[in-house]
PLY file of the C-alpha trace (Angstrom):
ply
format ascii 1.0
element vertex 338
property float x
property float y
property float z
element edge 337
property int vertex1
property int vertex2
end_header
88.51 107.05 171.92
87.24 109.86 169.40
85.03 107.39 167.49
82.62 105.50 169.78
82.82 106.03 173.55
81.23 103.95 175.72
80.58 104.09 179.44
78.43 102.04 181.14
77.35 101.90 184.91
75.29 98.78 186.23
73.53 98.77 189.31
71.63 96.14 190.88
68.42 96.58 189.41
69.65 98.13 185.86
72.07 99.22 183.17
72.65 102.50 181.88
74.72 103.67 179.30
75.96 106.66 177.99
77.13 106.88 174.36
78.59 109.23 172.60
79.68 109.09 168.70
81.83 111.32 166.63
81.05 110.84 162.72
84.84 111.76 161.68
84.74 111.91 158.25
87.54 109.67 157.68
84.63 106.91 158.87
82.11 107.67 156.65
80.35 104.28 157.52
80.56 105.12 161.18
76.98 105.98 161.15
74.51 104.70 164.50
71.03 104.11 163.65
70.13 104.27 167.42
71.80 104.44 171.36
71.77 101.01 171.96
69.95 97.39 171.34
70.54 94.84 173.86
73.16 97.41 175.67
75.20 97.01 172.45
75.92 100.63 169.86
74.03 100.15 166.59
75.36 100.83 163.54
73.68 100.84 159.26
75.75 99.40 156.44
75.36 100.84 153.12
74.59 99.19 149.87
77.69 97.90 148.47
76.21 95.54 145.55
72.68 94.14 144.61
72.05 91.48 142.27
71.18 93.27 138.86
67.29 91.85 138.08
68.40 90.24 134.85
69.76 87.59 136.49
66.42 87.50 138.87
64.88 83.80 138.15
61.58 83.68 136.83
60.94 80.14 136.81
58.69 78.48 139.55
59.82 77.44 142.46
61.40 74.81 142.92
61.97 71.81 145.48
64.84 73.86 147.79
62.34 76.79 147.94
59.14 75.04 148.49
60.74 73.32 151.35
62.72 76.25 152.78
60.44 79.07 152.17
57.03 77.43 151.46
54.56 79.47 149.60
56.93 81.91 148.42
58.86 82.50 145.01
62.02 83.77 144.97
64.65 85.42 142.72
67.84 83.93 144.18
69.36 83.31 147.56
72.50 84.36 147.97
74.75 83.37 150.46
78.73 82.01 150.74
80.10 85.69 150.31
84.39 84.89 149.59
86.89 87.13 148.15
89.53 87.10 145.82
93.28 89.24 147.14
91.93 92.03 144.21
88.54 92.45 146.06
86.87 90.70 143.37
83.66 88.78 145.07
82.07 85.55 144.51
78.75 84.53 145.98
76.44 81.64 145.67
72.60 81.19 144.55
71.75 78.06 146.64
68.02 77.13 145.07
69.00 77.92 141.55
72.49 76.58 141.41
74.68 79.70 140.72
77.46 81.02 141.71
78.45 84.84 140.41
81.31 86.53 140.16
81.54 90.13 141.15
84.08 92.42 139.63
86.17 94.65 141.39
86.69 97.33 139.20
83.29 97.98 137.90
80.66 95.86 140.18
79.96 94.04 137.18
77.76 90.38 137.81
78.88 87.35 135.60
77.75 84.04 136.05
80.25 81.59 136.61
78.47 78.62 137.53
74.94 77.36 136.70
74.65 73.49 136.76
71.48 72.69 138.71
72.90 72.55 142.01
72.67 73.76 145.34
76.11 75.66 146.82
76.23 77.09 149.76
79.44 77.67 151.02
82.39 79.65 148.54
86.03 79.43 149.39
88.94 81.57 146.82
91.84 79.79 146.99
93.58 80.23 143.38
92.63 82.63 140.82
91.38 78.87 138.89
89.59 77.45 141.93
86.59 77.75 144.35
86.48 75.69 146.84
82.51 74.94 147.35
80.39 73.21 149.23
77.20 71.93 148.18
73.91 71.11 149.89
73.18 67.96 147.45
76.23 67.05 145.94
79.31 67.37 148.57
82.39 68.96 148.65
83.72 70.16 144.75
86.12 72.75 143.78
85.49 75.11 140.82
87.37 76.59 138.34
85.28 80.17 137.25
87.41 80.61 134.45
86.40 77.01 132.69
83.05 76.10 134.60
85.00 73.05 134.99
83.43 71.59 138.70
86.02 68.75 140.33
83.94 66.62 142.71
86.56 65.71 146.07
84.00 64.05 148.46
80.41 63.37 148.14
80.15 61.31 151.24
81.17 59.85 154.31
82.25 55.91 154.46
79.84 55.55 151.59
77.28 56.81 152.79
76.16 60.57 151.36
76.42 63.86 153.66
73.15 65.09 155.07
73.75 67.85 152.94
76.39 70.54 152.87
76.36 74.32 154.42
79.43 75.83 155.07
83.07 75.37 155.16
86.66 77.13 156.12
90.25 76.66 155.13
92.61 76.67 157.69
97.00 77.54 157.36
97.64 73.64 156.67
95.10 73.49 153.78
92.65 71.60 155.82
88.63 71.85 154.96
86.49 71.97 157.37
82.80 71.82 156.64
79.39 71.76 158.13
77.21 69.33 157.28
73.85 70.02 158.85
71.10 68.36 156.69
67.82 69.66 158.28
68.66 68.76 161.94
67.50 70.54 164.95
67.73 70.33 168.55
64.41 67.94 168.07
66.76 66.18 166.20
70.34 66.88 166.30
72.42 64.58 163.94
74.46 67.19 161.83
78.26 67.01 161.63
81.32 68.28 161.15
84.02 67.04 159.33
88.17 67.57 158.16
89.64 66.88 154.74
92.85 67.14 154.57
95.31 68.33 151.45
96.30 64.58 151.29
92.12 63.93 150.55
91.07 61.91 154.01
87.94 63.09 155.53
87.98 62.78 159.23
84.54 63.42 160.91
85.05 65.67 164.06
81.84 66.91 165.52
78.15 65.10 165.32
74.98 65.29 167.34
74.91 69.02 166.35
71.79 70.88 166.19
72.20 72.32 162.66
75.99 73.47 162.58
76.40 76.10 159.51
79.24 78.75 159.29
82.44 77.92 160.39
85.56 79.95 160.98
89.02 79.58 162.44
90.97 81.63 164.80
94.13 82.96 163.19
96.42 81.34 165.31
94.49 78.71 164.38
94.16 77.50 168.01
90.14 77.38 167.59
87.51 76.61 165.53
84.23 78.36 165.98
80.56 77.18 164.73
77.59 78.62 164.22
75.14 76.10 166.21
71.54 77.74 163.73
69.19 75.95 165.89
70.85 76.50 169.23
71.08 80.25 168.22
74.42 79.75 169.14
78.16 79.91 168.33
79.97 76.30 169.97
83.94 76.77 170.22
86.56 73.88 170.59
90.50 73.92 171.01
91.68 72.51 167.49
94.54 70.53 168.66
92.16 68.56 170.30
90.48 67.80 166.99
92.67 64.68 166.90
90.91 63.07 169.91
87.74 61.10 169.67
85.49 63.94 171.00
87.02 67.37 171.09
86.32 69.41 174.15
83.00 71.77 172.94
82.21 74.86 174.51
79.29 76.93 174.27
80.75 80.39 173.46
78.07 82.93 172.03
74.38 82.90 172.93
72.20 85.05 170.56
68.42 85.83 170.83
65.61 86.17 168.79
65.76 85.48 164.44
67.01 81.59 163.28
70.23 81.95 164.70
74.04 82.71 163.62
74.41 81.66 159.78
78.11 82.55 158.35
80.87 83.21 160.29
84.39 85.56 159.62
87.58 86.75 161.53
88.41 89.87 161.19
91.20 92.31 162.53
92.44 91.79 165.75
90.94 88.86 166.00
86.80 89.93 166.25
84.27 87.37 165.33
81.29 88.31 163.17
78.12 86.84 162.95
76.02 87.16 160.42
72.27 86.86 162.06
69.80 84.80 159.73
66.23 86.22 160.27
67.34 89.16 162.01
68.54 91.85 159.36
72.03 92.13 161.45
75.38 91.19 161.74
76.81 91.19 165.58
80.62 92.12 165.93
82.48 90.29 169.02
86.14 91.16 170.38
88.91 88.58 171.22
87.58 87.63 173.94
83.63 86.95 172.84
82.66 90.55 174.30
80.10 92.40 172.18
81.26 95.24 170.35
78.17 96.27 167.94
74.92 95.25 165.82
75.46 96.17 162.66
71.82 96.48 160.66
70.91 96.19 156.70
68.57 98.99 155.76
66.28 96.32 153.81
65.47 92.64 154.20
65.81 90.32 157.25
67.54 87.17 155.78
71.48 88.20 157.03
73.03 84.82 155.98
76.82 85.49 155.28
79.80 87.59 156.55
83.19 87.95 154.89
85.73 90.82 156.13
87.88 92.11 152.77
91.00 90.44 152.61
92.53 94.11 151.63
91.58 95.73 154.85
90.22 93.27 157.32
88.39 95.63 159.46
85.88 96.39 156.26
83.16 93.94 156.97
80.69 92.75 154.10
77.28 91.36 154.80
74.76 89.34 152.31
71.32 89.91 152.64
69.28 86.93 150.92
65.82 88.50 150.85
66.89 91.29 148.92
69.63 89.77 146.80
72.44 92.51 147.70
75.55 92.54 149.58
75.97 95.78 152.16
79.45 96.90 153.63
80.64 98.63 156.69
84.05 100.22 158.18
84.51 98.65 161.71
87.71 100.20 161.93
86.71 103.03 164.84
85.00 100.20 166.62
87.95 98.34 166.73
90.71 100.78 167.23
91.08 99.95 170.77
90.91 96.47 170.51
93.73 94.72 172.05
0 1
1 2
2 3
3 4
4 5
5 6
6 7
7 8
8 9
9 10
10 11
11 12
12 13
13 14
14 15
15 16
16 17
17 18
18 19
19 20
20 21
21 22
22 23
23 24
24 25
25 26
26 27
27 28
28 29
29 30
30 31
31 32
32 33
33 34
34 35
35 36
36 37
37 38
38 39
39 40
40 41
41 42
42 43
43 44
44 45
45 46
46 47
47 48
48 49
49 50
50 51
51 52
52 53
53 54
54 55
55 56
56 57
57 58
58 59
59 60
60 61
61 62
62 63
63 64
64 65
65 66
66 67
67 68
68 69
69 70
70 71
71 72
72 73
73 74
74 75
75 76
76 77
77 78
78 79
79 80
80 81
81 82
82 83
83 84
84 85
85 86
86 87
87 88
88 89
89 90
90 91
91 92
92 93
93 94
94 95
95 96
96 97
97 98
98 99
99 100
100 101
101 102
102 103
103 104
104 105
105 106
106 107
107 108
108 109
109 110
110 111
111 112
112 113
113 114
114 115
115 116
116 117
117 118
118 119
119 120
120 121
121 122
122 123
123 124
124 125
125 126
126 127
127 128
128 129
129 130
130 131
131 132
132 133
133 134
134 135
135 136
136 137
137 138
138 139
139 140
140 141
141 142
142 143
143 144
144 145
145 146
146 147
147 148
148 149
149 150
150 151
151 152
152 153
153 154
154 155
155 156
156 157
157 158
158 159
159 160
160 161
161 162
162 163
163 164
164 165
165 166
166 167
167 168
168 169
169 170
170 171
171 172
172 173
173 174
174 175
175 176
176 177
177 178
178 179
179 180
180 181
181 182
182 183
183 184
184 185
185 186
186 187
187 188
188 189
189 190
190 191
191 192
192 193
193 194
194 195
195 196
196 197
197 198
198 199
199 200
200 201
201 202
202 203
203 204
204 205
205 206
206 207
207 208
208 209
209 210
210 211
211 212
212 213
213 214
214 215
215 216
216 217
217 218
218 219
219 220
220 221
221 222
222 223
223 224
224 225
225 226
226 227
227 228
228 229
229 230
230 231
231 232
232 233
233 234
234 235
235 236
236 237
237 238
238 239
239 240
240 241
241 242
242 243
243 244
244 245
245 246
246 247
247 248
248 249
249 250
250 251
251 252
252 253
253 254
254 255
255 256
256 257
257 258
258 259
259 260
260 261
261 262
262 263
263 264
264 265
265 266
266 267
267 268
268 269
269 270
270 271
271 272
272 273
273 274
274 275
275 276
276 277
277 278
278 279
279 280
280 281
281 282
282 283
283 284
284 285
285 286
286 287
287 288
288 289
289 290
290 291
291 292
292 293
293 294
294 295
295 296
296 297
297 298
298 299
299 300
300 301
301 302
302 303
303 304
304 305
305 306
306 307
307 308
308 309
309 310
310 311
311 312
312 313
313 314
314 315
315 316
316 317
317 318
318 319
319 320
320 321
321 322
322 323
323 324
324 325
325 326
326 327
327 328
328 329
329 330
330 331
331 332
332 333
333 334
334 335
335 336
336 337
């Protein structure tokens, strides 16, 4: 492999490893900020887009900060990074109740949203609607051309969600979405739940210790979920999301930060994870093997992932702390991927 070669010998009392990069200029993203961290290659993205500062708030802070970040203001929080088919970006501001558009063609910021809320998860599925989930007021879809918000569930048997995180859309349509509230493994009564094109909302998961991004395998045989307070990522067959209790596996274990926030496929079927806390994303193979950290030169609040639905090996990363969104190839790491 001319990229990134790896070789690694383990004996019984250690683990060395030998690595050797190339920076081909046809990856000009390829770039390793160090040998190895935790006997993974590390890698910097570059800036791709930062919130400009006119749309910084400068209001006080209100309830979602002072009881997420306590004695701090802040200028947004961005998270629920999704993509239109033109590479135009959309990406929500949970305290303030935003959600921006990006523009393709000239990074341009427009506000396409700004009712009070609190989204957190974005899904494009038609130039005319967003598919959103929201912390306080359920599951809506939004149209960014008209600002008109459609409200499909706001609770379960009557009784309102914990409040909302994330969500994915798998081949049939289907929702899924996390709905975590502030649960923890002191505490663990989040959920997930299915709604269906037809509109019936089928809880499949509870007793989860703050499940957040979601994402589904694309052969659509698994679902994975970021487990925040578990610092984990929890896997289950899908076709078993019929039965009473689906089969749950603990599949990734991560260390140190919160814990996996957003989740994305990618090309040849990799996993990221986007790290919250940690300033990184991590990039798995098929098979849950580690491939690389990838790092953000600023901030530490890594909440979403999204690979560009033009070339799905180009991985995008939101950094909340900072307000910007970084990129990086992963193409030479996953070359050899089977």
């Amino acid at each position: 492999m001319d990229i990134l070669s790896i070789r690694a010998q383990t004996s019984h009392s250690k683990c060395a490893h030998d690595v050797a990069f190339d920076m081909d200029a046809s990856h000009p993203y390829l770039t390793c900020s160090g040998p190895v961290s935790h006997g993974v290659p590390t890698f910097n993205a570059r800036l791709h887009a930062r919130l400009p500062s006119s749309w910084h708030w400068r209001g006080e802070p209100n309830a979602w900060v002072r009881m997420t970040r306590p004695g701090q203001s802040l200028h947004s929080f961005l998270e629920g990074l999704t993509f239109a088919p033109d590479g135009t970006a959309f990406v929500a501001d949970v305290p303030y109740g935003r959600v921006f558009r990006i523009d393709a063609r000239d990074g341009r910021w427009t506000c396409v949203l700004d009712d009070g809320s609190e989204p957190h998860g974005l899904w494009y599925v038609a130039e005319s609607r967003l598919l959103m989930v929201d912390y306080a007021r359920g599951l809506r879809a939004l149209d960014p051309t008209t600002q008109r918000v459609e409200v499909l569930c706001e609770s379960a048997a009557g009784v309102p969600f914990h409040g909302l995180s994330d969500l994915a859309v798998d081949d049939e349509g289907n929702v899924w979405f996390t709905d975590p509230g502030r649960s923890s493994l002191s505490d663990p009564y989040g959920r997930l739940f299915r709604y269906s094109p037809a509109g019936a909302l089928s809880q499949v998961l509870d007793r989860l210790p703050y499940p957040n991004g979601i994402a589904i395998a694309d052969d659509g045989a698994h679902v994975f979920v970021a487990v925040t307070r578990a610092n984990a990522v929890w896997k289950f067959a899908r076709q078993g999301a019929e039965a009473a209790t689906p089969m749950l596996g603990h599949y990734l274990q991560l260390g140190g930060g919160l814990g996996p926030d957003g989740l994305a496929i990618g090309a040849r079927g990799c996993l990221a994870v986007a790290h919250a806390q940690a300033g990184c994303a991590w990039l798995y193979n098929a098979l849950g093997l580690p491939l690389a950290r990838i790092t953000v030169p600023e901030g530490h609040w890594t909440t979403s992932v999204r690979f560009s639905p033009r070339a799905r090996d180009h991985l995008y990363i939101v950094e909340a702390q900072t307000g910007s969104i970084y990129e990086f190839d992963c193409s030479g790491i996953l070359e050899d991927e089977i």
